[in-house]
Backbone bond lengths (Angstrom), bond angles and torsions (degrees), N, CA, C in turn:
res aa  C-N    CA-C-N  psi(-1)  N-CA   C-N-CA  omega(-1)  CA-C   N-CA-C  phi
1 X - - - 1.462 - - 1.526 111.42 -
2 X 1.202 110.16 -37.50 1.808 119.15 -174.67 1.410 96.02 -50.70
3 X 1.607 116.10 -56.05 1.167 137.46 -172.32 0.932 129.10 -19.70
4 X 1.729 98.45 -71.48 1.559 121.23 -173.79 1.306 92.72 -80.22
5 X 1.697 140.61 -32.00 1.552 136.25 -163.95 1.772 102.65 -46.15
6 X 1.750 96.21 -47.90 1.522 109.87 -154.26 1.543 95.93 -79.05
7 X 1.530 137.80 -13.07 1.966 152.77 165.90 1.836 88.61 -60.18
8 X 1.208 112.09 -69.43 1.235 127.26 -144.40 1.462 112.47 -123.62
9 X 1.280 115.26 58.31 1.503 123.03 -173.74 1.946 116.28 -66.71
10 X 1.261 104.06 11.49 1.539 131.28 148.93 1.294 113.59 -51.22
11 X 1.453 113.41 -65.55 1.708 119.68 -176.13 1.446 92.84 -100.65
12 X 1.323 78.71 143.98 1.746 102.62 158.23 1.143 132.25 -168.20
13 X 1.539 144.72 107.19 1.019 135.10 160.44 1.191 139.48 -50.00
14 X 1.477 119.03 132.73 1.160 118.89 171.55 1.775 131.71 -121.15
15 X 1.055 107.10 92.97 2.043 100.32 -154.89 1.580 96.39 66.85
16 X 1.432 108.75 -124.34 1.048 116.65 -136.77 1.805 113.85 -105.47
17 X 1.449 85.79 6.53 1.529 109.43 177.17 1.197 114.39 -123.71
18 X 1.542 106.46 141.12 1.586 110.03 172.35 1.893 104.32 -124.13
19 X 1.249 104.73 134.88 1.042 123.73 177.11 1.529 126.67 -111.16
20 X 1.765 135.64 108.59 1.424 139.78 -131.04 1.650 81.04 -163.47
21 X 1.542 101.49 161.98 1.409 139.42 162.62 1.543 117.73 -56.57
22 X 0.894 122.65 123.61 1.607 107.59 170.03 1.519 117.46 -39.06
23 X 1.795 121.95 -43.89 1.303 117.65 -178.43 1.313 110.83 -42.75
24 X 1.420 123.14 -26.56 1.427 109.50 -154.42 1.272 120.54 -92.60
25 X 1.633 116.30 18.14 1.251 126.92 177.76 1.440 103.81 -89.63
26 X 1.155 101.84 -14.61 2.338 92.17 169.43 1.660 104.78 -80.06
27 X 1.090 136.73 122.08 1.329 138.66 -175.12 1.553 122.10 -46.54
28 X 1.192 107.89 -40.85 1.239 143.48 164.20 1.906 114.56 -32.53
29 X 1.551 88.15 -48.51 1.637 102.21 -172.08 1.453 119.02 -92.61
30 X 1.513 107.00 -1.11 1.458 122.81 -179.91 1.551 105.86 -77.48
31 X 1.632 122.00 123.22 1.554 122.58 -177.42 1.403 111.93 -73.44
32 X 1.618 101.85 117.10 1.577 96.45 168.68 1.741 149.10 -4.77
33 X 1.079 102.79 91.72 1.577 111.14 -173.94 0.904 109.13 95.21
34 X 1.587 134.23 32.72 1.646 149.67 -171.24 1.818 86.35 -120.97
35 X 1.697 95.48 133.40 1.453 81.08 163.50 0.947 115.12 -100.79
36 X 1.444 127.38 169.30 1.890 143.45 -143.05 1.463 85.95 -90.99
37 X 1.344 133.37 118.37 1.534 138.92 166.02 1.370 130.08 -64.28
38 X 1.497 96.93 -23.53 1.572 106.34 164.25 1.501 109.07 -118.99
39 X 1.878 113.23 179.95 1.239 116.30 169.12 1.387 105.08 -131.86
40 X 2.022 101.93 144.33 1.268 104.41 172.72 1.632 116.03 -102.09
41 X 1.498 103.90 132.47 1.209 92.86 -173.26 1.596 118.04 -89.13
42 X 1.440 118.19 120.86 1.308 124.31 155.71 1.389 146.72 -110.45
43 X 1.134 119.21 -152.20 1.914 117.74 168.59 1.572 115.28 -51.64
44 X 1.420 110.87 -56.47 1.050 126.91 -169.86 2.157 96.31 -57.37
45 X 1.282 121.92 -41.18 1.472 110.92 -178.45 1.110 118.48 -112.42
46 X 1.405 125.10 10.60 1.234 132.14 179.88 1.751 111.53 -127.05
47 X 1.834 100.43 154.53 1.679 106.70 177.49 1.596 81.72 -64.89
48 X 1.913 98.44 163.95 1.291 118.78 159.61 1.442 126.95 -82.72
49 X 1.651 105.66 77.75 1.383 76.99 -176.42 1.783 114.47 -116.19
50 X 1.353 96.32 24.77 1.607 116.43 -178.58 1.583 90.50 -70.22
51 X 1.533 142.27 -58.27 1.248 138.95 -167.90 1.418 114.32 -84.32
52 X 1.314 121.21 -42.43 0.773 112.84 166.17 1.211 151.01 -93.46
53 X 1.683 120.40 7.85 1.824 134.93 157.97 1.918 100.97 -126.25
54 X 1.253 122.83 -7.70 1.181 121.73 -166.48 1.577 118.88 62.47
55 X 1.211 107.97 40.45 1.640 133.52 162.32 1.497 103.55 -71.99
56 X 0.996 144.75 106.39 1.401 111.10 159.28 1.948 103.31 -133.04
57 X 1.421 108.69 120.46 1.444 111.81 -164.37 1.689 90.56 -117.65
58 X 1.068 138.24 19.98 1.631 141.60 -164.38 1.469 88.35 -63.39
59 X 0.900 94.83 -165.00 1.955 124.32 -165.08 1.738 124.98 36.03
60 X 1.197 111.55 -123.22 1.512 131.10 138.80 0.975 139.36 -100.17
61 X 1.562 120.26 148.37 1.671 111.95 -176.02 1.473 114.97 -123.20
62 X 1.079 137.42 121.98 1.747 125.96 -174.51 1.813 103.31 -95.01
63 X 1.219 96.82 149.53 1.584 80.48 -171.45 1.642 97.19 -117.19
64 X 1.334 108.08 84.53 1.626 134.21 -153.47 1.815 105.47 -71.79
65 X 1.122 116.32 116.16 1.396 133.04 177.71 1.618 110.88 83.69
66 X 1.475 119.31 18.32 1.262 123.69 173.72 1.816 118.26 -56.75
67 X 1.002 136.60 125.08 0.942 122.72 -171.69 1.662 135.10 -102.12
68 X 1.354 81.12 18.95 1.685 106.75 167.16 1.697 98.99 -116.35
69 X 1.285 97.07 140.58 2.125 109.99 -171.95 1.616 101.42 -70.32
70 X 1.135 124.63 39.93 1.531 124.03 146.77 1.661 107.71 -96.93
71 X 1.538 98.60 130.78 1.751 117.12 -175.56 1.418 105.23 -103.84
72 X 1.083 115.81 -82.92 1.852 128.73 -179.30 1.629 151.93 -61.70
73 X 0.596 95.51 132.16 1.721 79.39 -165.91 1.876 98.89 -132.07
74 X 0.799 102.44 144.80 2.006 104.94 169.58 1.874 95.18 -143.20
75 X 1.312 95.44 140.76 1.505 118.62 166.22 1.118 115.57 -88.79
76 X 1.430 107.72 1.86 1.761 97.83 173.26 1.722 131.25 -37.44
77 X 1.384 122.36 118.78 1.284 115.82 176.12 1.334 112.76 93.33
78 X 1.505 99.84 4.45 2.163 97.22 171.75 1.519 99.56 -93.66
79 X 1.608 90.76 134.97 1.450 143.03 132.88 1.172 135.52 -47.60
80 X 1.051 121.07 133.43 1.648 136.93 -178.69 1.227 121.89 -120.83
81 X 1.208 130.65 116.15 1.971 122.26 -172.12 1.677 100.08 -71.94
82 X 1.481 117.51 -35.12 1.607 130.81 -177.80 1.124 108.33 -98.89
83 X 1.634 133.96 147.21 1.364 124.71 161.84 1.688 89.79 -141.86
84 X 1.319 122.96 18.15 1.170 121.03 179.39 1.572 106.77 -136.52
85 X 1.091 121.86 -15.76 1.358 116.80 -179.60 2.085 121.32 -136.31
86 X 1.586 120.52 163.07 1.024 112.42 165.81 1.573 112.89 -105.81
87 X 1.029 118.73 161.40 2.154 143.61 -33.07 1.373 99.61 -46.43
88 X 1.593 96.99 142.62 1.122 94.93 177.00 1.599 100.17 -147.88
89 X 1.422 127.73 142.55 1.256 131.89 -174.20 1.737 123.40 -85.86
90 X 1.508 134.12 120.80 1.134 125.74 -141.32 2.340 82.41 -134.37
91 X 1.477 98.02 89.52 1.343 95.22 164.59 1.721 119.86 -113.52
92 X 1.910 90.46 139.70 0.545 121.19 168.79 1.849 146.97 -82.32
93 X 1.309 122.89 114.01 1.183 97.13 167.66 1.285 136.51 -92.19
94 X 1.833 113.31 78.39 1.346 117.54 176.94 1.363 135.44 -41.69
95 X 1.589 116.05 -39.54 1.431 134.54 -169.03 1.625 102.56 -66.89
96 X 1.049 115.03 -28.07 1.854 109.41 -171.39 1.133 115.06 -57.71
97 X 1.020 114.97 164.26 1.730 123.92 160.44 1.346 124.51 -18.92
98 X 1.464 142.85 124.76 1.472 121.82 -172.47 1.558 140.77 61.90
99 X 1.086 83.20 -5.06 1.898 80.59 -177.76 1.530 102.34 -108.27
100 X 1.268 124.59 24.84 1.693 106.16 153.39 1.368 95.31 -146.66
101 X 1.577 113.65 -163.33 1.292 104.14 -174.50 1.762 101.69 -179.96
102 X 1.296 122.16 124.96 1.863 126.37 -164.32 1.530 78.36 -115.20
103 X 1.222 95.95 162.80 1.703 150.26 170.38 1.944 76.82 -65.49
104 X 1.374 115.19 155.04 1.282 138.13 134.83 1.540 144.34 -62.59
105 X 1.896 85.13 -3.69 1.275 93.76 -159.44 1.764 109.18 -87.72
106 X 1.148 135.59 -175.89 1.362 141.52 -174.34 1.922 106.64 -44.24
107 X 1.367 103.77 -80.07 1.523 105.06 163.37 1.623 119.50 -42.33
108 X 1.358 123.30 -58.63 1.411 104.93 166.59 1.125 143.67 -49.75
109 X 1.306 110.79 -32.96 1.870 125.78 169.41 1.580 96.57 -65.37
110 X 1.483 135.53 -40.19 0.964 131.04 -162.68 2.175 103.16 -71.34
111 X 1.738 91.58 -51.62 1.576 84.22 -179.49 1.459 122.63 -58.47
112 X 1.712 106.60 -42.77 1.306 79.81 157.44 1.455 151.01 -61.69
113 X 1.138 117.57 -37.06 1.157 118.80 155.52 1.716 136.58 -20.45
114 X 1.859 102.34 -55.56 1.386 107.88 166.18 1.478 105.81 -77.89
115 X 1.010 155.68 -47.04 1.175 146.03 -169.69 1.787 121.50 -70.12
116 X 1.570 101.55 6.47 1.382 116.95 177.69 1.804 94.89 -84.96
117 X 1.251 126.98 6.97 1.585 127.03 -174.42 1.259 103.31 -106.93
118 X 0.907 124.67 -16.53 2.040 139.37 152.59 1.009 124.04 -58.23
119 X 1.429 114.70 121.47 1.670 121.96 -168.85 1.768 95.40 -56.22
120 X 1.716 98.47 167.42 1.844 93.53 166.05 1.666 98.82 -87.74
121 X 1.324 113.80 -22.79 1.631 104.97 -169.09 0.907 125.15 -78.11
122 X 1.835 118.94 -10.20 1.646 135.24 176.08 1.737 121.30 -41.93
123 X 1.146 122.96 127.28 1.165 117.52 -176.36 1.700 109.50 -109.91
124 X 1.137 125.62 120.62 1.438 139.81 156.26 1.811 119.22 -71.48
125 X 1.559 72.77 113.96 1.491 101.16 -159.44 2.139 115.73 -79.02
126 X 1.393 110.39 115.02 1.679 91.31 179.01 1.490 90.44 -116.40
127 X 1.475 109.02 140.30 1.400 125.94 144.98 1.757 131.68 -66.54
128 X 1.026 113.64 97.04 1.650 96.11 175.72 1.345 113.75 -121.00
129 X 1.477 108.51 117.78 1.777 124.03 166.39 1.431 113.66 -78.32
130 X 1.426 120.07 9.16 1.479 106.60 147.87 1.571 102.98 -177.91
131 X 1.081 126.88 179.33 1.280 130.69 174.59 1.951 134.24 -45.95
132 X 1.500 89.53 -20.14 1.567 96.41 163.37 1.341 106.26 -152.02
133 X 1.327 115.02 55.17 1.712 109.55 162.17 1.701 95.36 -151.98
134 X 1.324 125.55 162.32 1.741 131.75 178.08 1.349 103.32 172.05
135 X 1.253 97.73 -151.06 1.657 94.52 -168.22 2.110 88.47 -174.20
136 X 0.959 93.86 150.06 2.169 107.83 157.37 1.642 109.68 -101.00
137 X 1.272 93.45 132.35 1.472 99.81 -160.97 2.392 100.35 -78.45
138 X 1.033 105.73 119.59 1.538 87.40 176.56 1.457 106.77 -150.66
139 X 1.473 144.95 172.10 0.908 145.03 -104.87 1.411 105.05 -150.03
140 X 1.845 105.36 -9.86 1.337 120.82 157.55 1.577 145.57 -37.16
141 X 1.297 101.46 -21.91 1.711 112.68 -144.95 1.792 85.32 -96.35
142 X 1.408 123.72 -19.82 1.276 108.26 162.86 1.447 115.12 -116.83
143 X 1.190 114.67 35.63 1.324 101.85 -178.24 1.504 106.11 -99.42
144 X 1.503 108.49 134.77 1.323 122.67 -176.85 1.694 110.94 -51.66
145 X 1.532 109.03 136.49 1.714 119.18 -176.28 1.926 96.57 59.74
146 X 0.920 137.02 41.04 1.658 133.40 -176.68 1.461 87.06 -145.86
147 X 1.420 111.80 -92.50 1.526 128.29 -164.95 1.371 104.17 35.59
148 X 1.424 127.92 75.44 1.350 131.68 163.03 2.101 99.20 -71.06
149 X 1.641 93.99 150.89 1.446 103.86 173.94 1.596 113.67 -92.23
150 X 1.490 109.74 144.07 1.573 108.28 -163.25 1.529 141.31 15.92
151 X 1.335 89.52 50.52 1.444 99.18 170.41 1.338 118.56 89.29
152 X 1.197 125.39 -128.28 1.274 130.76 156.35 1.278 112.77 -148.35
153 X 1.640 104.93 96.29 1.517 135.77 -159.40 2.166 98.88 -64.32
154 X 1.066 107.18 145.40 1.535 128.93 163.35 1.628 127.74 -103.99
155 X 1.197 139.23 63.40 1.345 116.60 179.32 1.507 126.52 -127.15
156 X 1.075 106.28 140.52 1.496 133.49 -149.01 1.417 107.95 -62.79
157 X 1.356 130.98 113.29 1.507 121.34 -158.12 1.430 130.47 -58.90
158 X 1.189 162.32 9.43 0.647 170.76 -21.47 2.137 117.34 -179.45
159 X 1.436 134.76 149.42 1.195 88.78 -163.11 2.253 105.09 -88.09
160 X 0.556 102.38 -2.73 1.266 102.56 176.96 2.191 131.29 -86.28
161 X 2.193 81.36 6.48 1.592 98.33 -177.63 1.390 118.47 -41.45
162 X 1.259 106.25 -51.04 1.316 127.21 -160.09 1.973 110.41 -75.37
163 X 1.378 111.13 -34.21 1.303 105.76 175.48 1.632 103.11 -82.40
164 X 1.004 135.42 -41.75 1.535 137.93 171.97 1.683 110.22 -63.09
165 X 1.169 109.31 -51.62 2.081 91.37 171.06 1.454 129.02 -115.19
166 X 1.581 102.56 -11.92 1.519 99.46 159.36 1.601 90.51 125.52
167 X 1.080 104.95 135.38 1.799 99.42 -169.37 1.240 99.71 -85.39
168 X 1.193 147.89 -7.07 1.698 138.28 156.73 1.570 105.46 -56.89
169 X 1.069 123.44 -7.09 1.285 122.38 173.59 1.656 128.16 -127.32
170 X 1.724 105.69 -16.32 1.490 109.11 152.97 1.084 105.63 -143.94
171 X 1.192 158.78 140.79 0.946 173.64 -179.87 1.854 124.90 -129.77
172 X 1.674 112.31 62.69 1.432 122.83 -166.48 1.883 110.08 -65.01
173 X 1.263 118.47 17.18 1.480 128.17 132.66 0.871 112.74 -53.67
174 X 1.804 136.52 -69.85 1.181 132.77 -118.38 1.918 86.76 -123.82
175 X 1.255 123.90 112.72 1.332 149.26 173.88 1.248 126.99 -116.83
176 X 1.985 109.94 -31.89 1.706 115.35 177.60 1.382 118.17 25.85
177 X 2.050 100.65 56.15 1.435 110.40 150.55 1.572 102.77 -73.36
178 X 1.541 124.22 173.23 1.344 129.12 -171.40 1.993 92.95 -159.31
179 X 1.359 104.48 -27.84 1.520 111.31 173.96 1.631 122.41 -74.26
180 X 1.228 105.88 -23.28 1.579 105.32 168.01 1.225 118.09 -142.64
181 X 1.664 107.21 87.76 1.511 128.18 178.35 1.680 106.33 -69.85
182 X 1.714 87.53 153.55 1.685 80.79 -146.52 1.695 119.67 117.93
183 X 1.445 109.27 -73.20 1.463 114.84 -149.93 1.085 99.51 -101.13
184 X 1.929 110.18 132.92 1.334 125.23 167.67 1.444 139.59 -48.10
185 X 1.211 146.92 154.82 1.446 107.03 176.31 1.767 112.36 -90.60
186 X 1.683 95.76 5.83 1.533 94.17 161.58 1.595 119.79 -60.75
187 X 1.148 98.88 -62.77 1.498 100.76 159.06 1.479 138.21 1.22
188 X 1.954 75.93 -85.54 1.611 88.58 178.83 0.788 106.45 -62.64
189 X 1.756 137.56 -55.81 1.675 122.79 -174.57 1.435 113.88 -33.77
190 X 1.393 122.77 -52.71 1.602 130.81 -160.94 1.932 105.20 -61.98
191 X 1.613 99.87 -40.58 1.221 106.87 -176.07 1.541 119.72 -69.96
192 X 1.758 99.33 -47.80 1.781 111.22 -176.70 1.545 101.67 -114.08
193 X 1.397 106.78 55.22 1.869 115.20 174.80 1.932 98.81 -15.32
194 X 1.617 117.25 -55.50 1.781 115.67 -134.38 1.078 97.59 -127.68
195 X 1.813 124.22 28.30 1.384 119.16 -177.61 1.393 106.51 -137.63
196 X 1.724 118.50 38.10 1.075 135.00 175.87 1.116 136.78 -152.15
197 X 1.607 141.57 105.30 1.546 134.50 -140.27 1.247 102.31 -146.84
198 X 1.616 116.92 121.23 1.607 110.66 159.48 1.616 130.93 -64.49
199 X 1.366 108.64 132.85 1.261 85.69 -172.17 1.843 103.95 -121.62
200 X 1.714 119.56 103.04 1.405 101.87 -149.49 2.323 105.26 -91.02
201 X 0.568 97.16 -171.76 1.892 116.33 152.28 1.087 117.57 -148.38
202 X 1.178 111.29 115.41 2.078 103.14 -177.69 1.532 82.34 -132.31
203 X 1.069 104.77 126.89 1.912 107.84 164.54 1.530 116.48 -97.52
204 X 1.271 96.37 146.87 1.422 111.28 169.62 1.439 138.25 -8.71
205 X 1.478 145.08 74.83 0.972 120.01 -152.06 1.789 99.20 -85.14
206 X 1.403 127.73 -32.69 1.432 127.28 -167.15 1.482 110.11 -80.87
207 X 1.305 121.49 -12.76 1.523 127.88 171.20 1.674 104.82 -86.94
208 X 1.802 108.88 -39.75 1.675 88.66 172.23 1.244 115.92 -96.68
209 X 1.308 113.62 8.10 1.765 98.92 148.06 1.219 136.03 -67.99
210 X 1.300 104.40 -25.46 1.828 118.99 168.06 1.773 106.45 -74.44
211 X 0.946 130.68 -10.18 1.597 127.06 -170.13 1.664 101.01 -79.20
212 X 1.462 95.97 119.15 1.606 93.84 -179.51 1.715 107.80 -88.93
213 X 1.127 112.86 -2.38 2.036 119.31 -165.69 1.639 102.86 -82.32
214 X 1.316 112.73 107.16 1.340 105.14 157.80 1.125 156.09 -6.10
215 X 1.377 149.92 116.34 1.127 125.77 168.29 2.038 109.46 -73.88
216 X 1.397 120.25 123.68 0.817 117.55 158.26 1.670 147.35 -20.51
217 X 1.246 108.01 -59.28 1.411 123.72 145.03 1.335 138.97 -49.82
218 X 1.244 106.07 -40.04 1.334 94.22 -171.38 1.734 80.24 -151.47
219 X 1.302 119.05 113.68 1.858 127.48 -171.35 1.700 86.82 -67.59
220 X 1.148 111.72 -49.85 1.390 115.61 -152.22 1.651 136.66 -73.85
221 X 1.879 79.30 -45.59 1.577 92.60 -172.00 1.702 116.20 -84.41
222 X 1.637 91.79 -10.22 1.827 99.53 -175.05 1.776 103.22 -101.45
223 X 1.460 124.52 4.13 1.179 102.83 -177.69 1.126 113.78 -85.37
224 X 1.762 109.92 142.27 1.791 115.13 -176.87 1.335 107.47 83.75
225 X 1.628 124.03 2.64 1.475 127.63 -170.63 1.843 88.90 -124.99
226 X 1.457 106.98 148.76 1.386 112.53 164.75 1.755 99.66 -69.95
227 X 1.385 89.39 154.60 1.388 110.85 178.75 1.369 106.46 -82.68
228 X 1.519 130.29 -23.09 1.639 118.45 -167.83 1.405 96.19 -130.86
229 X 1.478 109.21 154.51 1.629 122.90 -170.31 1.790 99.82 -71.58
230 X 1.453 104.06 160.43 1.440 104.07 170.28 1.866 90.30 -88.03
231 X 1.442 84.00 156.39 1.601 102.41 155.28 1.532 131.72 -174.95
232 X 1.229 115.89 -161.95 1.612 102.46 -138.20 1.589 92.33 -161.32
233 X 1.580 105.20 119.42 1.577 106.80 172.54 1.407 100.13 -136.94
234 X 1.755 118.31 122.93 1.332 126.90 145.00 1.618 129.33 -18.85
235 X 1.175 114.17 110.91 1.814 105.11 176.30 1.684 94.75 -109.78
236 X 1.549 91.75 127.65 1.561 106.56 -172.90 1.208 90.61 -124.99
237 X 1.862 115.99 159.20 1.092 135.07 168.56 1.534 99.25 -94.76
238 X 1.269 106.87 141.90 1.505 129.81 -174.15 1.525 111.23 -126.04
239 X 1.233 128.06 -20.02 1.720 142.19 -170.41 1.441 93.66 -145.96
240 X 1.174 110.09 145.66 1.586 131.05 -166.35 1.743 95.91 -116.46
241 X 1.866 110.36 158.08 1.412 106.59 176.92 1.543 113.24 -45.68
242 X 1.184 119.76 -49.44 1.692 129.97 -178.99 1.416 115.36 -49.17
243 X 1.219 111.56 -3.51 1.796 110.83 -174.88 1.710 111.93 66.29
244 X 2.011 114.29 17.71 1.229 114.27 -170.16 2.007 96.07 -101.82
245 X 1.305 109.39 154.75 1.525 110.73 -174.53 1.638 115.74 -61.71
246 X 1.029 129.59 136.57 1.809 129.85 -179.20 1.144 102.94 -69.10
247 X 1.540 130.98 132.87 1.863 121.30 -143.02 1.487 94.89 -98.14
248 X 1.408 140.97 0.11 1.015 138.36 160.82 2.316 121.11 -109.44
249 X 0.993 112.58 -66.44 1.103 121.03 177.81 1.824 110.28 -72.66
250 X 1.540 113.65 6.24 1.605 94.45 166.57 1.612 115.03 -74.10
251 X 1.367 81.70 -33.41 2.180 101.28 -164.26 2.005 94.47 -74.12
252 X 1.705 102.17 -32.18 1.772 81.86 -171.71 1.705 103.24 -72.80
253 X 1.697 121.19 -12.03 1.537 124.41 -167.85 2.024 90.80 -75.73
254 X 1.188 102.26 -53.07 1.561 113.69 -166.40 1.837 102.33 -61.23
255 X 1.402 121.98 -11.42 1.257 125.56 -172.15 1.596 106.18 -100.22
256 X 1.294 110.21 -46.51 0.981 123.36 153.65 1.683 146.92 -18.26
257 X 1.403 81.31 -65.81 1.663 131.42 170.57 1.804 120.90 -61.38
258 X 1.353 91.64 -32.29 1.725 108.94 -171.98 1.588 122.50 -29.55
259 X 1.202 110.18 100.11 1.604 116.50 -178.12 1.719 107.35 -66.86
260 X 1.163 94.08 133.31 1.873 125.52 161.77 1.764 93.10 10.29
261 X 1.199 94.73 -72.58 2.156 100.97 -162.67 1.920 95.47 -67.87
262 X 1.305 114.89 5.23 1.554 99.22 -165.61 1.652 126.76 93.61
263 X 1.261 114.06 -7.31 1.200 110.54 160.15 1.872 140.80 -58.10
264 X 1.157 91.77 112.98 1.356 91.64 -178.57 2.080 117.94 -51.64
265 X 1.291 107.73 141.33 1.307 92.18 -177.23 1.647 121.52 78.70
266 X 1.632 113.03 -15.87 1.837 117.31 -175.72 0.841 129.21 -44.69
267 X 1.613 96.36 -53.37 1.626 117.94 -159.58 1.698 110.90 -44.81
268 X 1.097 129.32 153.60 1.351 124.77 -159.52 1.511 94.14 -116.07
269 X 1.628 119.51 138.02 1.370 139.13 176.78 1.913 115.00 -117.44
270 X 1.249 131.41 159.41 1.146 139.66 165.90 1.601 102.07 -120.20
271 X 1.607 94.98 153.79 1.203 114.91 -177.48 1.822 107.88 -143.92
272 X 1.434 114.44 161.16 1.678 106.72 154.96 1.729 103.11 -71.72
273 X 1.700 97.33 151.92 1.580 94.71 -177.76 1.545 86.15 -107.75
274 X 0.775 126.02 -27.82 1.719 127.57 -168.60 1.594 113.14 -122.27
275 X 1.510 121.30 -176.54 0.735 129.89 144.55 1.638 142.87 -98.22
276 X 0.837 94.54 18.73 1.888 112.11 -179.27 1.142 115.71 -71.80
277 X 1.740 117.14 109.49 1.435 119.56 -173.56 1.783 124.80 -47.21
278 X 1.256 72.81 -65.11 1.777 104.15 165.05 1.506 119.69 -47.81
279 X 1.379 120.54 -57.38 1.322 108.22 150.38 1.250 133.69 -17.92
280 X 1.677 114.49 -64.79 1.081 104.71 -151.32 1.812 107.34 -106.67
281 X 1.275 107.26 6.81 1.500 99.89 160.22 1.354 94.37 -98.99
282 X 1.589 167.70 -9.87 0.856 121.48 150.04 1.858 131.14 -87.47
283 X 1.166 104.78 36.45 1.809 116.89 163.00 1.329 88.60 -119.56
284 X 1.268 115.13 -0.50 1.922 97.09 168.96 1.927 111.60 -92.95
285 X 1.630 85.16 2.25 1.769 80.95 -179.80 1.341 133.40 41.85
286 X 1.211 126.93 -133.24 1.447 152.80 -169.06 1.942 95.94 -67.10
287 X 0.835 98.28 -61.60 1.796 107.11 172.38 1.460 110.36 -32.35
288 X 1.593 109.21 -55.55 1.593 103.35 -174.34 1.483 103.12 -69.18
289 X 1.490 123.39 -70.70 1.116 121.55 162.15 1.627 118.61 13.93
290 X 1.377 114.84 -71.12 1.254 120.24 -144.30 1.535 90.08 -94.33
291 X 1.543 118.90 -32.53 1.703 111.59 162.25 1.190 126.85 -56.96
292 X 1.629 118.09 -29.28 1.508 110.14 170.18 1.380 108.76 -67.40
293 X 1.543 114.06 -55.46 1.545 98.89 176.77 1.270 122.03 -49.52
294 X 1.508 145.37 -1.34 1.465 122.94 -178.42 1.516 101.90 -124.22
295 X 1.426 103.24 32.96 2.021 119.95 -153.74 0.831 117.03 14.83
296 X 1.566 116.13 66.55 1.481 124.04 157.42 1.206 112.61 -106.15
297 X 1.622 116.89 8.03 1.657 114.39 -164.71 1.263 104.58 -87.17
298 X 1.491 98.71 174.30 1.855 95.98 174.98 1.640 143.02 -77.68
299 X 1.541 104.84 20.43 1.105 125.63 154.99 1.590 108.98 51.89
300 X 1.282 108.67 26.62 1.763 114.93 158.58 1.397 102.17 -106.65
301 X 1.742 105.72 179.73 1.338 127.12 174.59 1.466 95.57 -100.84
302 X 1.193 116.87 136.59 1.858 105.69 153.04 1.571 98.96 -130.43
């Protein structure tokens, strides 16, 4: 690893983090005898449930216009309790090695950081009642000043999203391709049916009407109103099961992505490089620290 660090002073590991280019999530673009920083999920590591429920979460996923500095996502290694019937439960092991991926930037170093209090073996759980609707199961929807509404809904873009779940929650207008000017996202839906998913947050409006706590800012105008905007980011596939580029949304990720000098793909991302618990709360430093004190830490010995 030193090796290739001192070839390619791009990547580098550090403990329990590796830090790389966005390009280097196409397999392809990884320098010989470098290991691949992310994972793509396919057949070979995943249940089948692309053929058999018409699930199909393979490759990479960018989670495009999110507005927190998390980019990547891989399904590598999800599970299905059903492969013959609906609802059916689709877990994931997100926490492992490679399968997510922050910005470098101040807030991203920070999420990673808290999310170093997460087992690697934890599985992130989706519900799906049919082939393009589900949800991630989380713990939000009563949490005081949070109260997100149903969870954190999944549905598959499609052009009829919006009359079937309510366009606060899909909206098959809104796609924010930037790689193929010109093209509708009717289009693209028609063209890439299973490589496009809304992914919304709408919070509670009848639970924060009951909230008697101020908004800070403004006592007045936020009471009985959530304190944070809803919003809504597209999860697109960007890497295909084959580890080959998605012929439209790789170039809008790599445009996206554009490092400082203009490089397509530059911009620099972190990832877990391993799975080592211990590792990675101590590159979580001061952060974990301060989660055990408010017992949010990860509650092992290392």
């Amino acid at each position: 690893d030193a090796a290739q660090e001192a070839l390619h002073p791009e990547y580098k590991k550090e403990g329990a983090v590796v830090y790389y280019p966005a390009s280097y999530v196409l397999p392809s673009n990884v320098p010989a005898g470098t290991q691949a920083p992310f994972a793509v999920g396919s057949p070979d590591n995943m249940d089948d449930a692309k053929n058999q429920l018409g699930l199909d979460f393979e490759g990479v996923w960018w989670m495009s216009d999110n507005p927190v500095p998390e980019e990547l996502v891989s399904f590598a290694g999800g599970k299905v309790n059903s492969t013959t019937s609906f609802p059916t439960k689709l877990m994931a092991p997100m926490e492992r090695r490679g399968q997510w991926s922050w910005l470098t930037s101040t807030v991203g170093d920070m999420l990673r950081r808290y999310y170093s209090a997460g087992s690697p073996q934890a599985l992130k759980n989706f519900t799906f009642v049919n082939a393009e609707a589900g949800a991630i199961t989380t713990g939000l929807t009563d949490v005081p000043l949070i109260w997100v509404q149903d969870g954190f809904p999944f549905y598959k873009l499609s052009p009829d999203c919006d009359v079937k779940y309510g366009k606060e929650f899909c909206d098959p207008t809104q796609c924010a391709t930037t790689s193929a000017p010109g093209t509708t996202c009717a289009e693209l839906m028609e063209k890439y049916p299973n490589d496009m998913w809304s992914r919304p947050t709408v919070f509670d409006k009848d639970k924060w009407a009951a909230n008697v706590i101020p908004y800070p800012l403004a006592p007045f105008e936020k009471w009985g109103k959530p304190w944070w905007a809803d919003t809504r980011y597209t999860l697109k596939r960007i890497v295909l099961a084959d580890g080959s580029p998605h012929p439209v949304f790789w170039n809008e990720w790599l445009e996206h992505m554009k490092g400082a000098d203009g490089t397509p793909g530059g911009k620099m991302m972190q990832s877990f490089a391993d799975n080592d618990w211990c590792g990675r709360i101590e590159a979580a430093g001061w952060v974990s620290t301060l989660l055990d004190t408010v017992g949010m830490g990860a509650g092992i010995s290392c």
